[in-house]
MINU-356495 format. One record per atom (N, C-alpha, C, CB): residue in one letter; residue number from 1; x, z, y. Coordinates in Angstrom, 1 decimal, padded with zeros to 4 digits, m for minus. Each point is the difference from the previous one (the first is absolute). Glycine has a CB too. Layout:
   r     k        x        z        y
   a   NUM        X        Z        Y
...
//
This chain:
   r     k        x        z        y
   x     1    127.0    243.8    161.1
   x     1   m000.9   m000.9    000.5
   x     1    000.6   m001.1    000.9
   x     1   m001.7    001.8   m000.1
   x     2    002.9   m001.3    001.2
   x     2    000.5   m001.2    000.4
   x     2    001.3   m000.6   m000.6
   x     2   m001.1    000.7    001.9
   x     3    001.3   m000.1   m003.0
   x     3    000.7   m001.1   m000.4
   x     3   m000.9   m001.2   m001.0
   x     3    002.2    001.9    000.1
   x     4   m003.3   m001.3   m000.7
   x     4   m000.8   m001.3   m000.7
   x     4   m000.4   m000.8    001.4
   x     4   m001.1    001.3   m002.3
   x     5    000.4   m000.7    003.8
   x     5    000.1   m001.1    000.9
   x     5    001.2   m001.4   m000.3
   x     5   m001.0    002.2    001.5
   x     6    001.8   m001.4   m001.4
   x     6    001.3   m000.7    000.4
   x     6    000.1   m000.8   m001.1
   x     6    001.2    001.7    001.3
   x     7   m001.3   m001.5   m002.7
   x     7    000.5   m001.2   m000.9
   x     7   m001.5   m000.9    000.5
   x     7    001.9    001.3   m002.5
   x     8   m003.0   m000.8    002.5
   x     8   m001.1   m001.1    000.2
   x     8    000.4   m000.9    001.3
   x     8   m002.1    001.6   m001.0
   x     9    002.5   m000.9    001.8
   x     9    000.6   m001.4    001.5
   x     9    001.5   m000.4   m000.7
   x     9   m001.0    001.5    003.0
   x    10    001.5   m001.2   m003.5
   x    10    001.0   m001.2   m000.8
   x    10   m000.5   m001.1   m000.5
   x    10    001.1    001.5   m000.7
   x    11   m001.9   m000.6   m000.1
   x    11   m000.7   m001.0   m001.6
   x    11   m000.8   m001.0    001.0
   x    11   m000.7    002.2   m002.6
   x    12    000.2   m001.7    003.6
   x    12   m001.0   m001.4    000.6
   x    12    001.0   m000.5    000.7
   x    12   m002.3    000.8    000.4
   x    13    003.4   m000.4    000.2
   x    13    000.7   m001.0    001.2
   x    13    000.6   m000.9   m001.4
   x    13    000.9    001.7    002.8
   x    14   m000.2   m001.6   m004.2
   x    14    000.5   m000.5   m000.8
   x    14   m000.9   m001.7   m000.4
   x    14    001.0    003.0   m000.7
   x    15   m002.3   m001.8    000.2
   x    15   m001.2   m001.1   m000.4
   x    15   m000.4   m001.3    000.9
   x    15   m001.0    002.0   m001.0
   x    16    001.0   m001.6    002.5
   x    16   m000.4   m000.3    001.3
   x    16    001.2   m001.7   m000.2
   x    16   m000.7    003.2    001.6
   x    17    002.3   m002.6   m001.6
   x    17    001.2   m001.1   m000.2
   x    17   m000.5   m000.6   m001.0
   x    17    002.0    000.9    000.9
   x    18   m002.0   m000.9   m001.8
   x    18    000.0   m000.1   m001.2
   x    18   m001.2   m001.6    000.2
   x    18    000.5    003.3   m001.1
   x    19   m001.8   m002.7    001.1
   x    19   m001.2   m000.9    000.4
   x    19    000.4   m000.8    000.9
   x    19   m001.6    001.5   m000.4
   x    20    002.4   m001.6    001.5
   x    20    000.3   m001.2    001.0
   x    20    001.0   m000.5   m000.7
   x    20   m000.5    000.9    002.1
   x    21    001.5   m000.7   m002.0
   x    21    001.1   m000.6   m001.2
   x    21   m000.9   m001.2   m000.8
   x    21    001.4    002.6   m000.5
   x    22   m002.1   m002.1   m001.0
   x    22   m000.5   m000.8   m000.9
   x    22   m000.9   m000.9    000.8
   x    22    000.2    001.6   m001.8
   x    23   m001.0   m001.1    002.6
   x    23   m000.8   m000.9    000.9
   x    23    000.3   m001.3    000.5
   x    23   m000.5    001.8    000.5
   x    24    001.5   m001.6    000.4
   x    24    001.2   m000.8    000.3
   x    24    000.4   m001.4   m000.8
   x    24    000.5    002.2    000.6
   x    25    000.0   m001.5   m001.4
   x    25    000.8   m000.4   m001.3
   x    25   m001.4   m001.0   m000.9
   x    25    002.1    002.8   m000.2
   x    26   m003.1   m002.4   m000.1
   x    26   m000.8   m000.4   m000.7
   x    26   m001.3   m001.1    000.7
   x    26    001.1    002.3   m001.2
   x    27   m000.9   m002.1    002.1
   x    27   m001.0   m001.0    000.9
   x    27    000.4   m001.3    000.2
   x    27   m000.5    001.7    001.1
   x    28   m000.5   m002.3   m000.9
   x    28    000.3   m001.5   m000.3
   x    28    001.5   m000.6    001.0
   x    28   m003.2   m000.5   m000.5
   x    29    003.1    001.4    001.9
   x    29    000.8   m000.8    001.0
   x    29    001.4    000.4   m000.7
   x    29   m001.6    000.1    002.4
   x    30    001.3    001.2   m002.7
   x    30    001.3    000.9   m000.8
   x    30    000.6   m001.1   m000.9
   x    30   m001.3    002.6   m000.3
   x    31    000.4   m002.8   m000.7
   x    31    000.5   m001.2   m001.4
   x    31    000.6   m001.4    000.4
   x    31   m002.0    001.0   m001.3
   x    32    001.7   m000.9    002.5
   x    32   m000.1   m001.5    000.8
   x    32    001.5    000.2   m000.1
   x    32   m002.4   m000.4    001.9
   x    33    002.7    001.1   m000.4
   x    33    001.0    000.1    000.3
   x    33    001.4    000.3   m000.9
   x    33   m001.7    000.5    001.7
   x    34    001.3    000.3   m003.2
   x    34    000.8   m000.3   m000.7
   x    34    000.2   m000.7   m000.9
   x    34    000.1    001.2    000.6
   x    35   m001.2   m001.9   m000.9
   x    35    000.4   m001.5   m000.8
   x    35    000.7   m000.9    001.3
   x    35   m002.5   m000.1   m001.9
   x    36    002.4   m000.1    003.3
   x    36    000.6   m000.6    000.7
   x    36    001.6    000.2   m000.1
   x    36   m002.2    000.0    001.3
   x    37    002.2    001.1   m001.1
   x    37    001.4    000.3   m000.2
   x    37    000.6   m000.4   m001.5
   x    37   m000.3    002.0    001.8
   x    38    000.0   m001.4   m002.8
   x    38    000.6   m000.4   m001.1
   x    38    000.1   m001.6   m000.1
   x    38   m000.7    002.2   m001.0
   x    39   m000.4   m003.1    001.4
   x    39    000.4   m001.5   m000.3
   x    39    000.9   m000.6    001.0
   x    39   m002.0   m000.2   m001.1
   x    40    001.7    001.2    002.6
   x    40    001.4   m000.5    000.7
   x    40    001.0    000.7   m000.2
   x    40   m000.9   m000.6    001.5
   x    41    001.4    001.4   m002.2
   x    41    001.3    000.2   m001.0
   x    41    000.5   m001.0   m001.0
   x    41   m000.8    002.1    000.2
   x    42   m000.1   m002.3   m001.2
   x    42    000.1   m000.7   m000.7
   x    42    000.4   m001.8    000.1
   x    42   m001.5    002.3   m000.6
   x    43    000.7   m002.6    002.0
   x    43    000.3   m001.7    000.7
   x    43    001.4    000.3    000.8
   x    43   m002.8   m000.9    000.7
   x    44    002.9    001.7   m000.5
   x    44    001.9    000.4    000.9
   x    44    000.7   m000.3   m001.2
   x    44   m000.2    002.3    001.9
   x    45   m000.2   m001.7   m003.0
   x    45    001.5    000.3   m001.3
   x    45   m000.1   m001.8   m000.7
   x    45   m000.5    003.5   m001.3
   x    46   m000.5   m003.9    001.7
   x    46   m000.5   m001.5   m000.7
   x    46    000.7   m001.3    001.0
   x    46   m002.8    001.2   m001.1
   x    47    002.5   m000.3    002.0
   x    47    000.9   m001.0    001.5
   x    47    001.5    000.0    000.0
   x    47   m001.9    000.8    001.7
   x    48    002.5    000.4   m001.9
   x    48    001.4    000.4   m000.3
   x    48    000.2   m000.8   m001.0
   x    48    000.1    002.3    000.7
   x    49   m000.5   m002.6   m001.9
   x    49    000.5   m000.5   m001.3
   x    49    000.2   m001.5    000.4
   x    49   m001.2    001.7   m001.8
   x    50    000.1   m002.2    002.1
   x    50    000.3   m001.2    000.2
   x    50    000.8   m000.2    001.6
   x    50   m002.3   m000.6   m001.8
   x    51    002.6    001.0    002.5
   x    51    000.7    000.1    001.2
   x    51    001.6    000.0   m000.6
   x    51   m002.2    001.4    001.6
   x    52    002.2   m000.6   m003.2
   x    52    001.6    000.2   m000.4
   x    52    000.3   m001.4   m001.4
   x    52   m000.2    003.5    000.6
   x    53   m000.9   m003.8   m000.5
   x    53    000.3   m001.6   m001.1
   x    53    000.1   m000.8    000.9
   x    53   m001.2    000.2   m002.1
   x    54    000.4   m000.5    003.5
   x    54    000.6   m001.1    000.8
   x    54    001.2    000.2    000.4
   x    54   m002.0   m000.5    000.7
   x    55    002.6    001.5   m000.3
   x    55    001.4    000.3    000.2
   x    55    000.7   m000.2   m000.9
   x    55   m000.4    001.3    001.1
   x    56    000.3   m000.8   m002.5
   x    56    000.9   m000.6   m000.6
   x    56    000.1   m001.4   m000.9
   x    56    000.3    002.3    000.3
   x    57   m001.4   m002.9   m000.1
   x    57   m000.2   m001.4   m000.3
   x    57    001.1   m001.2    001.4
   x    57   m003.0    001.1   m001.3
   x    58    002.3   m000.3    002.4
   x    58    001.1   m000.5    001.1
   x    58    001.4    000.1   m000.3
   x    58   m001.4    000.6    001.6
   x    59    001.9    000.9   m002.1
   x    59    001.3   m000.1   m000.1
   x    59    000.7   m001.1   m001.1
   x    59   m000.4    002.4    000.9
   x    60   m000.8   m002.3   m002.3
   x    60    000.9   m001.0   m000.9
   x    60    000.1   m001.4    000.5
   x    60   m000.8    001.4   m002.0
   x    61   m000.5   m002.1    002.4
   x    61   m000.1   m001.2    000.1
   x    61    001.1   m000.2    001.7
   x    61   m003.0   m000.2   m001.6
   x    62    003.3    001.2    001.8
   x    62    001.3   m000.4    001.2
   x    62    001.5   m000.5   m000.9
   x    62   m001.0    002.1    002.0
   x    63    001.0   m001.3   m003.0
   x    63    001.1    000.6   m000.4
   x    63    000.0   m001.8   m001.2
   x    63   m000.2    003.9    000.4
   x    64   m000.9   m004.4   m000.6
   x    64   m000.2   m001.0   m000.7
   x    64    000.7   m001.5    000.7
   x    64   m002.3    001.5   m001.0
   x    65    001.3   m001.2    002.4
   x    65    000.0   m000.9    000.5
   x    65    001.8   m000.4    000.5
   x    65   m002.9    000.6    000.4
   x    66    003.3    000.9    000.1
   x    66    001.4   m000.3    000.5
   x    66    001.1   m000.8   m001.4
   x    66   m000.4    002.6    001.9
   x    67    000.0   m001.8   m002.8
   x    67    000.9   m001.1   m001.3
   x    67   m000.4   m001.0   m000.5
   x    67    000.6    001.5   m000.8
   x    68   m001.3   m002.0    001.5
   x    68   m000.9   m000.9   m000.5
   x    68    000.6   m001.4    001.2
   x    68   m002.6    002.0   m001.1
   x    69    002.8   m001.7    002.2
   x    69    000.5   m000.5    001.1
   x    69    001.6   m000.5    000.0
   x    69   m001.8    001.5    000.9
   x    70    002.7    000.0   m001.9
   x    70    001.3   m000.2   m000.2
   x    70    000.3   m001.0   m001.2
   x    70    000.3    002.3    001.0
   x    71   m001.5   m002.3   m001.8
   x    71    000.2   m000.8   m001.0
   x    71    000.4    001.1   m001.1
   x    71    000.5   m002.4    001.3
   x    72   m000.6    003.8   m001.2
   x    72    000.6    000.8   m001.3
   x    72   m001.5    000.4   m000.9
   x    72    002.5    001.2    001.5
   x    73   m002.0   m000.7   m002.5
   x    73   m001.3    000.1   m000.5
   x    73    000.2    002.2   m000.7
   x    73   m000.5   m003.9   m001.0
   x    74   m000.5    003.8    001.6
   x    74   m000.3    001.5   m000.6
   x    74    000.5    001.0   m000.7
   x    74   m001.2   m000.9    000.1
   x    75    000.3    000.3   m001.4
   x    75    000.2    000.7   m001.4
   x    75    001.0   m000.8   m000.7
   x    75   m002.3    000.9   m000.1
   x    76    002.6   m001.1   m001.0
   x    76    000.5   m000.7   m000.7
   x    76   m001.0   m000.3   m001.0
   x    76    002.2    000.7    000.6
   x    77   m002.4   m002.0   m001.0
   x    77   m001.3    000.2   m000.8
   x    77    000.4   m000.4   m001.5
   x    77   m001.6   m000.7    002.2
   x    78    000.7    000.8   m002.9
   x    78    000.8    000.0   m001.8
   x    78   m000.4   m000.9   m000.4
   x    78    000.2    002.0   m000.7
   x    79   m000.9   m003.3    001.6
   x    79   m000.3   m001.2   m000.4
   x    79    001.1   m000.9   m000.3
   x    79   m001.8    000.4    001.2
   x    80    001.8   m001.3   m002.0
   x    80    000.9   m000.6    000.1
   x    80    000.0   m001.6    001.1
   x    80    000.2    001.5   m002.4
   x    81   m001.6   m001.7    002.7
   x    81   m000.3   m001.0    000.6
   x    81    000.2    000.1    001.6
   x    81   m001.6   m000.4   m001.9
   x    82    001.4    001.9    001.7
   x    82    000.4    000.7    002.2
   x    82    000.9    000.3    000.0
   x    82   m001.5    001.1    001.0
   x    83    002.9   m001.4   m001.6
   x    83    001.8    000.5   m000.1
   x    83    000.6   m001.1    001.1
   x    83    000.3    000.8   m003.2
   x    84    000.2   m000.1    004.3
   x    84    000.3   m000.7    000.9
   x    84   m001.1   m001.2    001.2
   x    84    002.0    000.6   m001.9
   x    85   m003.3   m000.1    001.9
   x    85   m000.8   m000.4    000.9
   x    85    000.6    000.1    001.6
   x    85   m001.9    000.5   m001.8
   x    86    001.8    001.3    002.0
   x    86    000.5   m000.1    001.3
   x    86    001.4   m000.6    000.1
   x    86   m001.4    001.9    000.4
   x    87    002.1   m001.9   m000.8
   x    87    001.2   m001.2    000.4
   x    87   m000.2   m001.2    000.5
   x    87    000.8    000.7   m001.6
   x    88   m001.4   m001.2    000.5
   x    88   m000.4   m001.6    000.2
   x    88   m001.2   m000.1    001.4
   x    88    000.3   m000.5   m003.2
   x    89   m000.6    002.0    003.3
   x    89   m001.0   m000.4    001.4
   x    89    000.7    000.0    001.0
   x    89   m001.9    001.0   m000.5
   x    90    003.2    000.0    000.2
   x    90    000.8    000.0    001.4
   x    90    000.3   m001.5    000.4
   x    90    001.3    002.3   m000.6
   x    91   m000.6   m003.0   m000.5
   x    91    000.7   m001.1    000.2
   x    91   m000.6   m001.0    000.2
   x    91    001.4    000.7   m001.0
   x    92   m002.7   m000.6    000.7
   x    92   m000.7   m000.9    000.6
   x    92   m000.5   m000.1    001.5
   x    92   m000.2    000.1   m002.1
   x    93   m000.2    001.6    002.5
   x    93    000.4    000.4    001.3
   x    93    001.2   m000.9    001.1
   x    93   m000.6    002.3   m001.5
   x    94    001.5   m001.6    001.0
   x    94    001.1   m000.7    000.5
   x    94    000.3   m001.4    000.4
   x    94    000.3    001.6   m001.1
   x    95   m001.0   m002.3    000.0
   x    95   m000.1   m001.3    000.0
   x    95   m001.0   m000.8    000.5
   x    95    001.0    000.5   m001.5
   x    96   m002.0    000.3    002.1
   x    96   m001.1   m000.4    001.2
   x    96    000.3    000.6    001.5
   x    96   m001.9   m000.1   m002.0
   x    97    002.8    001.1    001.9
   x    97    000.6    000.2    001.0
   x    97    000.9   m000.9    000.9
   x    97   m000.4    001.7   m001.4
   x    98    001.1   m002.0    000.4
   x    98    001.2   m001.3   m000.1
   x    98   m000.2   m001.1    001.0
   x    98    000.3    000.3   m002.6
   x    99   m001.6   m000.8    002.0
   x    99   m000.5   m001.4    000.4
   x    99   m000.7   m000.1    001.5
   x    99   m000.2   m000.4   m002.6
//
């Protein structure tokens, strides 16, 4: 007889968590609070992304601008019409420099 007591004060302290828990969890402030969180998870990882393309947009357009200043050019391009541009920008550089 007291051990069936005993599982029935489990089984209710169990049921008892159990019911607050879901309660919790399932109530509107409950749902609230974790839709809040998941979309402020989700605006952090969205903030980070674009926080890591303005960085590296900064870094290229530095890396542009500095060869772009020396008069060298980049890439090498497979045009035949852009073969020796940055050159001719240098020296023209140079040649407004000059004067």
């Amino acid at each position: 007889m007291i051990r069936r007591l005993l599982w029935l004060g489990a089984g209710i302290g169990i049921g008892v968590m159990v019911v607050r828990f879901v309660s919790k969890k399932l109530s509107p402030t409950g749902l609230a609070t974790t839709a809040g969180e998941t979309i402020g998870a989700a605006a952090g990882s969205v903030r980070g992304l674009f926080d890591d393309i303005a960085e590296a947009t900064a870094d290229r357009e530095y890396e542009i601008r500095s060869a772009f200043a020396e008069g060298l050019a980049l890439d090498t391009p497979d045009l035949p019409w852009a073969h020796g541009v940055g050159e001719r920008f240098g020296k023209f550089k140079q040649q407004l420099e000059g004067e």
